[in-house]
Steps between C-alpha positions, in 0.01 A plus 500: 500500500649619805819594554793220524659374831843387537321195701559133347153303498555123594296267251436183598389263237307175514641309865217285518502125601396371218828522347604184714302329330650193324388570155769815477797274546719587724621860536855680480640652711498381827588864658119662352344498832784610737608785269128587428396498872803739604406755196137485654644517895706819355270657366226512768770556764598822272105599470474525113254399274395137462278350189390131511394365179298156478411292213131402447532235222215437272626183398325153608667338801796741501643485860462905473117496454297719773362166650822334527716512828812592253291836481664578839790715557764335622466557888874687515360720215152592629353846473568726809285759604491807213647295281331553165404151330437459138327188282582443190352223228822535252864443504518941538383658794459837292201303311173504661599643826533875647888462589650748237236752591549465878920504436415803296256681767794471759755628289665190533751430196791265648364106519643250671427156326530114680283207488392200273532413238832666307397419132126547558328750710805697586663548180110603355480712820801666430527562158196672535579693747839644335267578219268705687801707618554355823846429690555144551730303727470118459662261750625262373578290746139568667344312155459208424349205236435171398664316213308518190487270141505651172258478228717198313582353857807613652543495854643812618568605855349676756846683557536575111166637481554720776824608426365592121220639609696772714762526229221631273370724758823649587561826333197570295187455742708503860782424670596220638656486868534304793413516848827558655533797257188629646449506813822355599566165699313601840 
């Protein structure tokens, strides 16, 4: 492993189209994309490392599959030139992919975290990558998810699952902040 920079990474997980699809419900958070697209504008403005991940689902008419247009990056979250894309088939983007050995090749330490969906992919994402010793910042307010039903069919919200998701996040695998607190309100 090379030696550690003080550089934060920016990790960018899941902004496809497919998640407007109409099977998710509808999402929380209606500040995702705005605070999201500013973190992004930020961070290329500032030069520093970029990592798009992308879901590939294996699952049968997912909106997520490789031959679906939901594959597609959102067009305000595209891939810029020399920025590093990775695919993943699971919720982690540690499993199956090259991303913790190309973080670790750079000396790249600090994370970054925003992108869909709070109780899925990025809470898998992250707790994973707290456990492999990385430094993670999680935006809160650059999340977001859908509401979800419980096993004995409870409806609970898309703003309680995100909020719980982050609240079981917070202090063991990351820490939560906010986009303001980042890069401040420029």
């Amino acid at each position: 492993m090379s030696s550690q920079t003080n550089e934060p990474l920016l990790l960018l997980i899941d902004l496809q189209k497919g998640f407007d699809h109409p099977k998710w419900g509808e999402r929380n958070n209606p500040e995702f994309v705005s605070n999201a697209t500013r973190v992004l504008a930020h961070w290329r403005a500032n030069k520093r490392p970029i990592v798009h991940v992308r879901h590939a689902s294996t699952e049968a008419n997912s909106p997520l599959a490789p031959h679906e247009q939901g594959y597609e990056f959102y067009d305000w979250a595209t891939p810029a030139d020399g920025e590093m894309e990775v695919v993943k088939q699971v919720n982690s983007c540690f499993i199956g992919t090259d991303l913790s050995e190309h973080l670790n090749d750079r000396g790249l330490n600090q994370l970054v975290v925003l992108g869909l969906t709070t109780n899925h992919c990025i809470s898998t994402s992250v707790r994973m990558a707290g456990n492999l010793g990385f430094e993670v910042t999680l935006l809160g307010d650059a999340c977001a998810t859908f509401p979800r039903r419980s096993p004995n069919g409870t409806e609970y919200s898309a703003d309680l699952i995100h909020e719980t998701a982050l609240a079981n996040l917070h202090g063991e695998f990351c820490t939560v902040s906010n986009t303001n607190d980042l890069i401040g309100t420029q």
